[in-house]
N, C-alpha and C positions, 0 to 999 in steps of 0.2 A: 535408585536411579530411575525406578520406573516412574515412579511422581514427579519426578523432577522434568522428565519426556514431556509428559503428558500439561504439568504448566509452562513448559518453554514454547508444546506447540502452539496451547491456546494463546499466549501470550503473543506469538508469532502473527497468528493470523488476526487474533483484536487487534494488534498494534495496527493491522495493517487495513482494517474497517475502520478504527477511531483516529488513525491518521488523514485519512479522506476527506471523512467529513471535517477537522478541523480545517486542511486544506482548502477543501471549498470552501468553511464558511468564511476563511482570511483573504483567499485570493480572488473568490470573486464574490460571494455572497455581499462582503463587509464594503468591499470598491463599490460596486454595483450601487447599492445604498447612499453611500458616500456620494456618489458620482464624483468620482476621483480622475476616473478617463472621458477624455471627450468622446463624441461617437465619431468612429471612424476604421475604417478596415483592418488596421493595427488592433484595434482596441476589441473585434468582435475573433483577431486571430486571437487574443492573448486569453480573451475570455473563453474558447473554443477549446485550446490549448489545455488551458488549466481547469476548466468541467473537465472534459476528457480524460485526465490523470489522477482530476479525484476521483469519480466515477468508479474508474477504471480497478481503483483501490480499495473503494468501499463493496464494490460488486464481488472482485473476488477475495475478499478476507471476508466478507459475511455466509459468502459460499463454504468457500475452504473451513469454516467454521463451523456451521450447521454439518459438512462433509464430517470433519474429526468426531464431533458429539453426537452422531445421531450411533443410534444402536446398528443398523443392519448399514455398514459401510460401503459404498458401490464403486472406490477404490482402495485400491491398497495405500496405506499413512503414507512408506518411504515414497511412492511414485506422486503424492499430492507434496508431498515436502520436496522432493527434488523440481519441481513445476514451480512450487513457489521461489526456491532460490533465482532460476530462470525469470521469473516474473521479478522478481526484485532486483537482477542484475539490470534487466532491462528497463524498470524504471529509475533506475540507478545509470545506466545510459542516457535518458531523456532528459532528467535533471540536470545533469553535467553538460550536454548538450545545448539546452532550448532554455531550460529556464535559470533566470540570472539571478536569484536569491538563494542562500546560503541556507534555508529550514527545509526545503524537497531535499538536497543534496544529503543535509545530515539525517533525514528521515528514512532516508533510501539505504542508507550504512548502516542505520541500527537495524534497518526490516533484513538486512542483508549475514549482519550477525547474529539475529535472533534464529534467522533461517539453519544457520552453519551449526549453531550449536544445539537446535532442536533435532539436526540429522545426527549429529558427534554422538549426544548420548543417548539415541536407539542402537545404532548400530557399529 
């Protein structure tokens, strides 16, 4: 059970680094290129929007990552895992909220089960 901990939390928190980056590179990296949006106030929210949520996701799954692996831990797993579910409900809010494509929303559900079940089997 304990291995099993230990790759659901890594798995938790890469999903939730290498979900970012693909995020940005789809949502605005690929548009941007493309110029798919005219320039216009809409288009620097949308871009603003959607940096901001990948960012947002690759900054703390790379934390929260380096946080699990490193030897001398400066907090304790359950209080980084409970932080993560909150960060996952909440971008699981934003999703459903702001943005109108169907791959943040389902992104946000698996970051959100990967969370539930990496707390289930520690404690």
């Amino acid at each position: 059970m304990d291995r099993l901990h230990v790759y659901l939390v890594r798995a938790a928190f890469g999903w939730m680094a290498l979900s970012g980056v693909l995020h940005f590179m789809a949502d605005v990296a690929s548009q941007y290129i493309r110029r798919t949006r005219v320039p216009s106030p809409e288009t620097t929210l949308y871009y603003g929007l959607h940096s901001a949520y990948a960012w947002g996701h690759i900054a703390f799954g790379a934390l929260a990552l380096y946080l699990v692996t490193c030897t001398a831990p400066v907090m304790n797993e359950r209080g980084l895992l409970i932080m993560g579910l909150v960060v996952a409900l909440g971008w699981l809010a934003i999703a459903m909220g702001f943005i109108e494509y169907w791959q943040p929303k389902a992104n946000a559900v698996v970051l959100c089960a990967l969370m539930v079940a990496a707390l289930l089997t520690r404690y």
